[in-house]
N, C-alpha and C positions, 0 to 999 in steps of 0.2 A: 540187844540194847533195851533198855527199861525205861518207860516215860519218866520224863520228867514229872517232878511233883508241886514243882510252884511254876508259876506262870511267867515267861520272861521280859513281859510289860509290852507296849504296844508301839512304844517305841525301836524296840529291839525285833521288832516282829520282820518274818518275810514279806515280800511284795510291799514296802512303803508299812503294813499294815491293814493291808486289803483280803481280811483273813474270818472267819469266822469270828473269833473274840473278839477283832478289829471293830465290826459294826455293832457286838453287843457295849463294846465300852464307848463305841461315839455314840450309841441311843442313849445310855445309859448319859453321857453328858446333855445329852439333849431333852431329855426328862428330867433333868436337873439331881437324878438319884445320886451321882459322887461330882466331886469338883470337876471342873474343865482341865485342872492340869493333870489328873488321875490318870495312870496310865495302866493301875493295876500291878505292876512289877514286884514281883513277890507273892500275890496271891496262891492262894492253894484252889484248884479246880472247884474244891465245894464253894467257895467262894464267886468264882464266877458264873457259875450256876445257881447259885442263889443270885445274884445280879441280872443274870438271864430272865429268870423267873418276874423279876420286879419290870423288867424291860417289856419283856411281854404283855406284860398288866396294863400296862401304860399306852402300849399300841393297842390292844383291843379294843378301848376306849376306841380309837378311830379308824376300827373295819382292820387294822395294818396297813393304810394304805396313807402314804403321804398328801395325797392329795386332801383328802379328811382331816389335816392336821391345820386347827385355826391359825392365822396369819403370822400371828406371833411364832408360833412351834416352826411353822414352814418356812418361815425367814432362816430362823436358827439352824433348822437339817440342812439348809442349802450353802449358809456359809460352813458348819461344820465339813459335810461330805464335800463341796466344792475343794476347801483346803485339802482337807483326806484325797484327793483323786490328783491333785498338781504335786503334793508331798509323794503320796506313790509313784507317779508316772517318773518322776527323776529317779528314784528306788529303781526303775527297768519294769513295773508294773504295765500292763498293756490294758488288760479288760478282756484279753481275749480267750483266757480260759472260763471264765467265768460267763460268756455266751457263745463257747466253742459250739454246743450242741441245740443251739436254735434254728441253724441252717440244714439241719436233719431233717 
């Protein structure tokens, strides 16, 4: 089976959306780099990797580290991710692959 070659939006995504491209397109709203209703659907990979790239730029500005993000920004990541986390959790998202390997 052969990758696919566009992206199937973030919407359409497993786990709610709780997925690698998932967090580059809610940074990416949260830096304000594409609209808020953007979900990507249809993109080609070079596409989101160049979006990647712009996301990153953006966090370095502050360590990567949310708590560095001025008041404004950190308002915004908490309502974005707080919605992203309640949309998933009905999806059947847990969290718990994603910290299965810290009790190691």
């Amino acid at each position: 089976m052969s990758k696919p070659d566009k992206y199937i939006g973030l919407d359409n995504e497993i786990n709610g959306g709780m997925t690698s491209i998932g967090k580059i397109i809610r940074d990416a709203w949260l830096f304000e780099l594409i609209e808020a209703n953007e979900t990507c659907e249809g993109w080609n990979l070079a596409g989101i990797d160049a979006l990647l790239q712009k996301v990153n730029t953006e966090w370095d500005k502050y360590g990567c580290m949310v708590s560095q993000l001025p008041e404004p920004l950190a308002k915004r990541h908490h309502q974005i991710y707080t919605q992203a986390i309640k949309k998933a959790r009905v999806a059947g998202w847990s969290g718990e692959h994603e910290t299965a390997d810290e009790d190691e």
